[in-house]
Structure formats: C-alpha cells, structure tokens
C-alpha positions in Angstrom: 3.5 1.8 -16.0 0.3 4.3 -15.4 -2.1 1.6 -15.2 0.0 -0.8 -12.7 0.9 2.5 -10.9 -2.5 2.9 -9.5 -2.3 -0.6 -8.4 0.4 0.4 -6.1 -1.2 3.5 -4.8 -3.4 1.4 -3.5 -1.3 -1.2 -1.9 -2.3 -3.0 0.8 -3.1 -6.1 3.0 -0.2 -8.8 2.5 2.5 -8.7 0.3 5.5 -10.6 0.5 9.2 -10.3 1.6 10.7 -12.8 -0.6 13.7 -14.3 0.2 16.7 -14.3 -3.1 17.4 -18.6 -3.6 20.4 -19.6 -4.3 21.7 -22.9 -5.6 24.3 -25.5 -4.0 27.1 -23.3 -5.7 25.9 -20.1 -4.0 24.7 -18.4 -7.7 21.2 -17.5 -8.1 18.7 -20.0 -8.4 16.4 -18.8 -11.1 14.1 -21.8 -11.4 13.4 -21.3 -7.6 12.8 -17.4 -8.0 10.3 -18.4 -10.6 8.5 -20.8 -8.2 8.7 -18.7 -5.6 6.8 -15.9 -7.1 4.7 -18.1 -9.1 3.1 -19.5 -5.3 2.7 -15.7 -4.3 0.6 -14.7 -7.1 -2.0 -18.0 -6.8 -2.1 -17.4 -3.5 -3.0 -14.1 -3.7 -0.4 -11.7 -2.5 -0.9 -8.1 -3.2 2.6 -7.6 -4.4 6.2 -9.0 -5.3 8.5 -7.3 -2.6 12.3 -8.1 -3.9 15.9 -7.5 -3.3 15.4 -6.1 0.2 16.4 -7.4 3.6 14.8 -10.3 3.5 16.3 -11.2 -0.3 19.9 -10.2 1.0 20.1 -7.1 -0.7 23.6 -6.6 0.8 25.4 -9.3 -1.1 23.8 -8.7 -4.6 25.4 -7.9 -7.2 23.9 -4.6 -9.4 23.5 -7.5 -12.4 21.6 -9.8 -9.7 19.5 -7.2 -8.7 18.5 -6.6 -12.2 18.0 -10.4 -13.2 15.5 -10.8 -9.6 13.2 -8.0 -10.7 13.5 -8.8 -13.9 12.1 -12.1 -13.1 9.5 -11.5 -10.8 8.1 -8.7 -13.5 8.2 -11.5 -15.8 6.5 -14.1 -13.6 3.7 -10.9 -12.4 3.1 -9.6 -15.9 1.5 -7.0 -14.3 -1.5 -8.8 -12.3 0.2 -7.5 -9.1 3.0 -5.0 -8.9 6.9 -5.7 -8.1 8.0 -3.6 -5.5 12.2 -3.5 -5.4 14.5 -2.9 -2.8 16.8 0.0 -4.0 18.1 1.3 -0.9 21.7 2.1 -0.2 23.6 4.0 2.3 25.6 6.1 -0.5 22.8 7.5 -2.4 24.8 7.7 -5.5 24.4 3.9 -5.7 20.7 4.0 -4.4 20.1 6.5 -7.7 21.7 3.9 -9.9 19.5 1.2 -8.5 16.3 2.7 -8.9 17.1 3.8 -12.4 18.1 -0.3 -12.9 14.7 -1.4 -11.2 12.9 0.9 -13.5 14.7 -0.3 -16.2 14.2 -4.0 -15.5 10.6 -4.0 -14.9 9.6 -3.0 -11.2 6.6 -0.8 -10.3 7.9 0.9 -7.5 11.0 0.8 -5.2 11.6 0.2 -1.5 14.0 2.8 -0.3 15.7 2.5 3.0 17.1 5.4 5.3 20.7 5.3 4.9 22.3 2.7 7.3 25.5 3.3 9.2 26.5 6.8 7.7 24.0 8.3 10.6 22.7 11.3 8.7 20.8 13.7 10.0 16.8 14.5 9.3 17.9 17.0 6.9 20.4 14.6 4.9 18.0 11.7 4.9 15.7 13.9 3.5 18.1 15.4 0.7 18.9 11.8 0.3 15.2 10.7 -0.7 14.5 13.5 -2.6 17.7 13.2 -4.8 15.9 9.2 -5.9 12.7 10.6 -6.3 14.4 13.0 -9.1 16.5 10.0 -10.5 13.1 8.2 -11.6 9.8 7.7 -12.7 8.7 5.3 -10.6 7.0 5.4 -7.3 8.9 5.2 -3.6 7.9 3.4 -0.3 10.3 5.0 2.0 11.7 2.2 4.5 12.1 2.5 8.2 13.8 0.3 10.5 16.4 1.8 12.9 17.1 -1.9 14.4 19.4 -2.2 11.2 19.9 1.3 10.1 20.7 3.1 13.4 19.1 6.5 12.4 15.2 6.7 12.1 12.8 8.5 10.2 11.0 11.0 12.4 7.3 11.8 11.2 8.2 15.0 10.0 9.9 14.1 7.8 7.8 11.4 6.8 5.6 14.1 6.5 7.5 16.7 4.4 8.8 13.6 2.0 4.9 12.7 1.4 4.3 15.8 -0.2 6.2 14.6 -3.3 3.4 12.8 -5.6 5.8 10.2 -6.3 6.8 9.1 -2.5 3.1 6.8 -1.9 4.2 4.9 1.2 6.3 4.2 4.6 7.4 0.7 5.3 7.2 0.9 8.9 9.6 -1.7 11.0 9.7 0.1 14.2 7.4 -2.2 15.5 5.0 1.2 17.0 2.1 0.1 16.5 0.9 3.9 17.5 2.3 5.3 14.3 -0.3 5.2 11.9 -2.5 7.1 14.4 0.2 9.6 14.6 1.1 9.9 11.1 -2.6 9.6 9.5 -3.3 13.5 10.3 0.4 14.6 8.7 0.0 12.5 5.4 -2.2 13.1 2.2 -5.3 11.0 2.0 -4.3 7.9 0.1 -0.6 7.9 1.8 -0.3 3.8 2.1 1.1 2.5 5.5 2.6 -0.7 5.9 3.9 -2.7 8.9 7.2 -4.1 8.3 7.2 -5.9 11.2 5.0 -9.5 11.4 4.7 -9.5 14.8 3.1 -6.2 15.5 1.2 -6.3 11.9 -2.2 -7.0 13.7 -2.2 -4.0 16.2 -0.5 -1.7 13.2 -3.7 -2.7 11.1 -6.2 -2.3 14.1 -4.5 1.4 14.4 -5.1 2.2 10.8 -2.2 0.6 8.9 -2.9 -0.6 5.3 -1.1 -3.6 5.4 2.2 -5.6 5.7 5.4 -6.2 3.8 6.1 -9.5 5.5 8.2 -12.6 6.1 6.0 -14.7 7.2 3.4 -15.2 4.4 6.5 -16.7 2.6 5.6 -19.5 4.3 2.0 -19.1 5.3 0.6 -16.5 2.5 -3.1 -18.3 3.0 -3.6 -17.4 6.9 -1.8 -14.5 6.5 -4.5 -13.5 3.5 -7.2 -14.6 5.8 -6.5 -12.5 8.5 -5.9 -9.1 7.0 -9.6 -9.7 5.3 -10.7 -10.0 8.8 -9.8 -6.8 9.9 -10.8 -5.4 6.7 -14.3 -6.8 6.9 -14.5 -5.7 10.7 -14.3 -9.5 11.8 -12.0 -8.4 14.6 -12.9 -12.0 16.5 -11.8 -14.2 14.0 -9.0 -11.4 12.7 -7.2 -12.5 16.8 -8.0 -16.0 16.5 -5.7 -16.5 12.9 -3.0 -13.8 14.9 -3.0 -15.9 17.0 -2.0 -19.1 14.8 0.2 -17.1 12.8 1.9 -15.8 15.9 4.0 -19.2 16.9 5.5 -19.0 13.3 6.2 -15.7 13.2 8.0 -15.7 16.3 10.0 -18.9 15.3 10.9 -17.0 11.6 12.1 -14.2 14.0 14.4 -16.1 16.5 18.0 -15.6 14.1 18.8 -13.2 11.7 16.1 -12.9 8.8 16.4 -14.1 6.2 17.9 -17.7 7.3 14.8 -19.0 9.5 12.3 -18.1 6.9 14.6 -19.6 4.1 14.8 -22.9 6.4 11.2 -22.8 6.7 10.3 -22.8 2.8 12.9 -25.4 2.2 11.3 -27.8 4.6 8.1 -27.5 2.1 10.8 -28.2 -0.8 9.8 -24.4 -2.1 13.9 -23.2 -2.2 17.5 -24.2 -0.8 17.8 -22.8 2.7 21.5 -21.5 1.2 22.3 -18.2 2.8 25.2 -15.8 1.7 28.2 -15.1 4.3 28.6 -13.0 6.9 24.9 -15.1 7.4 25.8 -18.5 8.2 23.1 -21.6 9.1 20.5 -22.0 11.9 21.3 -23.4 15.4 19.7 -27.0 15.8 17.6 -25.4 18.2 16.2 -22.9 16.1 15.6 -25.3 13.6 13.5 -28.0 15.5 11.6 -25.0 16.7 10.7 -24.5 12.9 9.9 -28.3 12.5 7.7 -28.3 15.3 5.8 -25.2 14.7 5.5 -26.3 10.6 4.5 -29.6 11.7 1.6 -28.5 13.7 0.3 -26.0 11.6 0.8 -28.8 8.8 -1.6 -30.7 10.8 -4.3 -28.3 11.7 -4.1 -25.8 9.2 -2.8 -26.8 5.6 -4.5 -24.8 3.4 -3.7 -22.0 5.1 0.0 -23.2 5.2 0.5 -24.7 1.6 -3.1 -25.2 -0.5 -4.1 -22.9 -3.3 -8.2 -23.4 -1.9 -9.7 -20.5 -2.4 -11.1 -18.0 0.7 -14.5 -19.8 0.9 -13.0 -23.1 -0.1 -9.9 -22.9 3.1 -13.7 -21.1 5.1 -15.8 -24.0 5.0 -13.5 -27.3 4.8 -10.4 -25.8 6.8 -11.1 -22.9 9.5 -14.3 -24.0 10.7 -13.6 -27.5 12.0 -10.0 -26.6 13.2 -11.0 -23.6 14.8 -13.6 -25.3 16.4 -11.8 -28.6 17.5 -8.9 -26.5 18.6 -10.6 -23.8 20.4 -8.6 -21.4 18.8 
C-alpha cells in the first residue's frame, strides 16, 4: 500500500460520501455499488469514501462492510484511494473493523469519536490510539458531535496528529474557523477536510484541504469545478458554482442523510432510493424539493450534474453561457 499511501497523504479537494444501495429485497446491491463508484472515478473524485454515515454504517453487517470496500478497491484499482468508515462506539469492534478494511483492500479508514458512550478527551484519545496500533493503514479521525454527542477538542486533535499514521480530521462541526485554529497545532502536511457541504466553501477559503461530501454524489462535476476555483485563486467564479451547488445541497440536507441524497441519485436511475430501518422514506415535500432543484440544475447545468465532459470541455460549452444567461 506505500505507493497509494502517499496518494492519501495528500488528499484533497472532493471526494465522495457514497451512499451503500440496496436492492428491492433490502440486500446489497452490488451491480449498483459498482456503478456507483465506477461514475466517481470518470468524474474525477479524489477518493472512494465508504461505509460511513452516509453508506449506513450502522446497519452493516461486519461481512457487508468487507464486500463494499472490497468492491470499491476493486472498481479503484488503485487510481484513487478507498477511504472506509471503521468507526464504532466500542473500540473493540472499531479494532476489528479496521483490521477487516485493511484486509479487504482500503487505503485508509475513517474513524469516528465514539458516539453515545460520551468519553472523555482522555478516553477518546486512548480510543484512537488503540486503532492506530491495530493497523497499518492510515486514519482520518472523524468529528461530528451533531451525531456523536462528545467532540474532539483541538488538543487532542493535536496530540493524536503526532502519530505518523493519523494524516487527517474529517471535520463536520460546520466551524468554518477551525482550520485557522488548528493549522499552527498540526504537522505540515496534516490534511483537513470539511465534512460538512454547506460550509465546505468558507472551510476551504480558511485553509481546509477539501471535502468528504454528499453532495457530489449527485453533482461530482460542479462540485470538482469549484474546489479548482479556490485552488487556482478564482475566488469569483469559486462563489458563483457555491452558489449553484448551494440549493442542492440544502435540499440533500433537509431529512436525515442518507435518504435525500439516495432519492436524488435514483431520480438519475444511478441506485434504489431503498433505505434501512430506523430510516424510513422522504416526505412528499422533501421530495418535490429534490425534483425541482434536479430539474433546474438539469436544465442549466448538465455536465456539471451528470456529463463525463472534461474541465475545459463543461468551461467552454457549459459554464460560460449558463453563467452568463443566468447571471449567476
């Protein structure tokens, strides 16, 4: 994994949260998975993030989780790396899942502070450091108190980022201050992701790396498109595609992730909007929010949305003459 593990110390701009499909009897959809991914790596995501929050982590079994990675290494083959969710509130069983991500095929893990047991700074700390000595691979540490209940202070953030293997925070705290923060307490090189779609822009404005995000499920292109943006200092045009991007996003955000975005993508006949209980369906009204905001950016902005063009090709045909009939 040496070769692909310098890929992921260098992770950033988009890479996305994709959702787990499932088929009409509520088993995993394999052919979809493979699709799924397949559309992420021609439309140039920077990595394969599976099995977390968005894929349902919760209600997979330890054999599922293997067979998902497993998959998306296969569909990767190492042109981007797979980044699995192997998080737990007992870290016995987060140990067990890293070692089977490792085993399966993944090039790092996702690791979430510990939901619901409410340790303290000191256990969550004990509690990363005990899967960092379980396995080879490389950890993104995951924060986002709006599900877990206890956050990650910067401290620790700090004292975990001295281990060589712990290369990035997942940051879904929607502070968009952090990365100013944290940049003077981390290693050069430490990789800092939003986690949150809706803040992403500001996080990157501030110094963030990127974004592990649900919304270039369904619109990987724009997304792409504005994280080069920033990166080539095109802050103008960088707000302009937020502020497409930002209907969507807020319309993937309205119910409980991951059953807007799985709604979305199956609207573009990509997977089954199937969700696993406790999650049940979408309101109607959530849904024709979807349809409407879909429809529109259908309309103005399908390469974006759905086309494989490439960056110069979506530049001159698509942005220009949208952008400019629209005002945007």
């Amino acid at each position: 994994m040496a070769g692909i593990g310098r890929h992921v110390s260098r992770l950033g701009g988009y890479a996305p949260a994709l959702p787990t499909p499932f088929g009409d009897s509520g088993d995993l959809d394999v052919a979809a998975l493979e699709r799924l991914c397949r559309r992420q790596l021609e439309e140039g995501a920077t990595a394969l993030v599976v099995c977390g929050t968005t894929g349902e982590a919760p209600t997979l079994s330890r054999a599922e989780h293997h067979t998902i990675v497993n998959i998306a290494a296969g569909v990767a083959q190492r042109q981007i790396p797979v980044i699995a969710g192997a998080g737990s509130n007992s870290t016995r069983q987060a140990v067990e899942l890293a070692r089977d991500a490792e085993i399966a095929g993944a090039d790092a893990i996702l690791s979430i502070v510990p939901y619901y047991n409410k340790p303290t700074q000191a256990g969550i700390y004990a509690h990363f450091r005990a899967i960092a000595e379980s396995t080879s691979l490389p950890i993104i540490l995951y924060d986002v108190p709006s599900r877990t209940v206890c956050g990650l202070a910067d401290d620790t953030v700090a004292r975990l980022a001295e281990m060589p293997q712990v290369i990035g925070l997942k940051d879904a705290t929607g502070d968009v201050t952090r990365p100013l923060r944290l940049r003077s307490l981390l290693r050069p090189g430490f990789r800092l992701l939003s986690g949150d779609d809706a803040t992403a822009s500001a996080f990157l404005a501030n110094g963030g790396d990127g974004c592990i995000s649900v919304t270039s499920n369904v619109a990987p292109g724009l997304c792409r498109a504005m994280y080069l943006a920033w990166k080539q200092g095109q802050i103008a045009r960088a707000q302009r595609l937020a502020a497409v991007a930002a209907p969507l996003t807020a319309a993937l955000s309205r119910e409980s992730n991951p059953v807007p975005v799985k709604y979305a993508l199956s609207l573009m006949n990509i997977i089954s909007p199937r969700v696993r209980l406790p999650l049940v369906e979408l309101t109607s009204r959530t849904m024709a929010e979807i349809d409407g905001v879909l429809a529109q950016l259908g309309a103005l902005y399908s390469d974006y949305l759905i086309g494989s063009a490439s960056p110069q090709e979506r530049e001159d045909r698509g942005e220009r003459s949208h952008l400019r009939r629209t005002g945007v």
